[in-house]
C-alpha positions in Angstrom: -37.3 -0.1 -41.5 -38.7 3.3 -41.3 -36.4 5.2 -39.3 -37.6 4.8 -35.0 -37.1 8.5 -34.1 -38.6 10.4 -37.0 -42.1 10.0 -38.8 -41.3 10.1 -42.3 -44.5 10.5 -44.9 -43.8 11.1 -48.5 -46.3 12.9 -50.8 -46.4 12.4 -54.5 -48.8 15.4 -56.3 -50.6 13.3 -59.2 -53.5 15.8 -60.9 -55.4 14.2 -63.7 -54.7 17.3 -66.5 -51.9 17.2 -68.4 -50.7 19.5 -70.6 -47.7 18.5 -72.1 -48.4 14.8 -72.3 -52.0 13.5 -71.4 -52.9 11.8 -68.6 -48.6 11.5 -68.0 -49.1 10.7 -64.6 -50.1 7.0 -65.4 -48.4 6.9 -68.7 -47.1 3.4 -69.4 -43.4 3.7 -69.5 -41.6 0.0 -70.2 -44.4 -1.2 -69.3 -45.1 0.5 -65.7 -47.2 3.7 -65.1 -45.1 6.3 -64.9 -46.1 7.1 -61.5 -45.1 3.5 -60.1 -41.2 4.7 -61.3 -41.6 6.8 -57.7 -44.1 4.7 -55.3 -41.5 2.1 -56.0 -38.1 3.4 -54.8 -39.6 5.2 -52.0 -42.0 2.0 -50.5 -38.6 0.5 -51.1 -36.0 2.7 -49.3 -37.9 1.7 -45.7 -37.5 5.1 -44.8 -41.0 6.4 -44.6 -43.8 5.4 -42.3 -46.4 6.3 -45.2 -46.4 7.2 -48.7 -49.0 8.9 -50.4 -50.5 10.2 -53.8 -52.6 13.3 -53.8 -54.9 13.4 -56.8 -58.2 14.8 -58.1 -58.3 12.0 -60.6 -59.7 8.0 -60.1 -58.0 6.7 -62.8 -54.6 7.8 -61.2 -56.2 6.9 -57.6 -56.7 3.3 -58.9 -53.1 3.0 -60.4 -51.7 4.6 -57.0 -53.3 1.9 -54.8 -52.0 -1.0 -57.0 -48.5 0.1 -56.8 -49.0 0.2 -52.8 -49.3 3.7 -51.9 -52.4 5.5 -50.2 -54.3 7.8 -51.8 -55.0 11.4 -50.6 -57.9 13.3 -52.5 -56.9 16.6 -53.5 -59.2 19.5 -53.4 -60.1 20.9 -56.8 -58.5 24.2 -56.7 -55.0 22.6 -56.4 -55.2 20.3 -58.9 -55.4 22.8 -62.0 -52.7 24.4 -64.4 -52.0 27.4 -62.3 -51.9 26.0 -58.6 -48.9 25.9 -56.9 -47.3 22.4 -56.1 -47.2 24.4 -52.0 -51.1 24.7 -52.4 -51.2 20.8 -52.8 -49.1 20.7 -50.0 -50.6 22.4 -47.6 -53.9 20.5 -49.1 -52.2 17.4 -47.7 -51.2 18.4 -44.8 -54.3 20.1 -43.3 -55.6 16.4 -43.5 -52.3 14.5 -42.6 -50.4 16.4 -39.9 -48.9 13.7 -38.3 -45.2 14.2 -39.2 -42.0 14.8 -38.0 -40.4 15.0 -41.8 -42.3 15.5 -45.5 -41.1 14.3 -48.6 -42.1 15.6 -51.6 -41.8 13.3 -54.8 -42.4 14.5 -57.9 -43.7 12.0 -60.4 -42.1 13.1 -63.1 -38.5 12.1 -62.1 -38.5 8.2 -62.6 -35.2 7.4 -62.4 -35.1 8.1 -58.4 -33.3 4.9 -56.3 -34.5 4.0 -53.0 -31.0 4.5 -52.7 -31.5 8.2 -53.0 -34.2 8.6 -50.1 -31.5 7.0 -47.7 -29.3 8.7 -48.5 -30.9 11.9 -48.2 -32.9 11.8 -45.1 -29.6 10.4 -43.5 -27.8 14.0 -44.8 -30.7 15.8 -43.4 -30.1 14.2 -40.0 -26.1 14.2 -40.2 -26.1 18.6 -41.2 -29.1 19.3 -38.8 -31.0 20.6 -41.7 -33.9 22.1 -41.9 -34.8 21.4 -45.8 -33.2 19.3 -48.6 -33.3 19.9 -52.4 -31.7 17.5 -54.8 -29.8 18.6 -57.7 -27.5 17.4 -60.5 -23.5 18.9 -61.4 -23.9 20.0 -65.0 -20.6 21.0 -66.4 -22.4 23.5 -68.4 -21.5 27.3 -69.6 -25.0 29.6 -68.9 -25.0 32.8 -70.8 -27.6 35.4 -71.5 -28.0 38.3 -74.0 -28.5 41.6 -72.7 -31.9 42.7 -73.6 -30.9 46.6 -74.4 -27.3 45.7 -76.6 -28.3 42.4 -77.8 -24.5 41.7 -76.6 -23.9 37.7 -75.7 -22.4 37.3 -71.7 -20.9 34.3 -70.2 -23.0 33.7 -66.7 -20.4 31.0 -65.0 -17.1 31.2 -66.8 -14.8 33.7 -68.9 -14.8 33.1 -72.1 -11.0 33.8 -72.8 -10.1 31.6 -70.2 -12.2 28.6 -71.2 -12.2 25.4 -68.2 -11.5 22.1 -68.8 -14.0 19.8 -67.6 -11.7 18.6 -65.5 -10.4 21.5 -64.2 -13.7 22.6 -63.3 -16.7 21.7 -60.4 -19.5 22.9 -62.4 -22.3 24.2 -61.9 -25.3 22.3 -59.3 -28.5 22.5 -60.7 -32.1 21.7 -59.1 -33.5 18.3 -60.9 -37.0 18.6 -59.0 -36.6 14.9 -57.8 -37.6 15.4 -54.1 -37.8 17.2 -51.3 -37.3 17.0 -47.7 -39.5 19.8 -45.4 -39.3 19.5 -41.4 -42.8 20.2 -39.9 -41.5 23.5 -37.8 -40.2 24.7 -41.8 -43.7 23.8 -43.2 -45.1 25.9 -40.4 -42.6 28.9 -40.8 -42.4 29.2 -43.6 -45.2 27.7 -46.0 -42.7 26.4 -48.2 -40.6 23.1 -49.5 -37.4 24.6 -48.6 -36.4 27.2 -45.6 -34.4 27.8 -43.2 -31.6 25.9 -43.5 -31.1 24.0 -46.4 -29.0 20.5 -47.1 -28.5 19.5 -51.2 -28.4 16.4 -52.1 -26.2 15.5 -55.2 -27.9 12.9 -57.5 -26.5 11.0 -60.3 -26.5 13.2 -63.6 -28.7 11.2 -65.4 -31.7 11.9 -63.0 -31.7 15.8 -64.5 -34.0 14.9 -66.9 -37.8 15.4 -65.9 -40.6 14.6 -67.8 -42.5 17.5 -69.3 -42.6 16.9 -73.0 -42.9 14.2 -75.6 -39.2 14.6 -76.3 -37.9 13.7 -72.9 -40.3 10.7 -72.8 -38.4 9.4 -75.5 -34.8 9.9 -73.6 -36.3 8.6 -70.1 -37.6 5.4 -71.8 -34.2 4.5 -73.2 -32.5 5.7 -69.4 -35.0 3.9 -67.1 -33.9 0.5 -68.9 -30.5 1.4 -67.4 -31.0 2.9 -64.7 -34.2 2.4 -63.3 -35.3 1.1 -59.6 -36.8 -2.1 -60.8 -38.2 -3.6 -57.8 -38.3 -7.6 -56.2 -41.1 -9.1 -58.9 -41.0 -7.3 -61.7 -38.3 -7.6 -64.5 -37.2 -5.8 -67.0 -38.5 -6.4 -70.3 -36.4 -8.1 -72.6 
């Protein structure tokens, strides 16, 4: 059930343009729009009072209602290339202000859990936080090249002193799942994250988003595996 002392709503930003990958937001994946890989897990989870999809598009409005969620209409000027995914945000909640907590979803990161939103809103609560981001631990090495020598520099590690991966924690890195924003953080600052802020560490898998052809291909394979797959609909065989 959704949780007694806090009104939780969750927002999924769905515009109809699509760069990348056209019309992505209701892209059959295994069978499902792509877009139903995140109503799912988070009608799912029983954590939020409401979950939403803001869109400028009816194709996408249509899909959202079938896959249960309620559909905010977005205004034009935050559904195109160069709006901020804060401008859709504050779009939604000048009409829905009722809230204690926000979620933000992102559509494009299918292989969230319901698992994941319990989990998360439960660390919000437990540190006091203000905000939560999710991210992944990538045992990665980051290096750049110095624009003026062209010389190669290690960012996280030295070089003559390579890590094990077992020897080391890695490095956390955003995966742009979801977000939690408290109301009084909305209102100070404008902005997903502020003051402060709790991370919530996802399975490494769920790094990969969805903004080209190429990861389409990966995330088709991984969603087989790992997937929320929810009571009445089965996985293909």
């Amino acid at each position: 059930m959704a949780d007694a002392n806090l009104r939780v709503i969750a927002v999924i930003p769905a515009r109809g343009g699509s760069v990348s990958i056209p019309k992505k937001n209701i892209k059959p994946l295994l069978g499902r729009p792509l877009i139903d890989w995140v109503i799912a897990p988070a009608l799912n989870s029983g954590i939020f009072t409401e979950v939403w999809v803001s869109t400028d598009d009816d194709t996408i409005e249509q899909s959202a209602l079938e896959s249960g969620a309620r559909v905010h209409r977005r205004a034009a000027e935050t559904a195109t290339a160069t709006a901020s995914t804060e401008s859709a945000m504050k779009d939604f909640i000048d009409a829905h202000p009722d809230f204690d907590v926000l979620c933000l979803i992102q559509a494009t990161s299918p292989l969230i859990v319901p698992d994941d939103f319990t989990k998360g809103i439960s660390l919000l609560r437990k540190q006091n936080a203000d905000s939560l981001v999710t991210a992944v631990r990538a045992h990665r090495f980051l290096w750049h090249v110095d624009s003026d020598t062209g010389e190669a520099k290690a960012n996280n590690y030295d070089p003559t002193k390579r890590p094990r991966r077992q020897d080391w924690d890695g490095e956390l890195i955003e995966n742009g799942a979801f977000y939690f924003t408290r109301k009084a953080t909305w209102e100070k600052y404008g902005c997903r994250l502020g003051g402060k802020i709790a991370l919530y560490e996802m399975a490494e898998h769920t790094l990969t988003e969805l903004d080209s052809l190429v990861d389409w291909e990966i995330v088709t394979h991984m969603v087989a595996d790992y997937g929320f797959w929810p009571p009445g609909k089965s996985k293909p065989a």
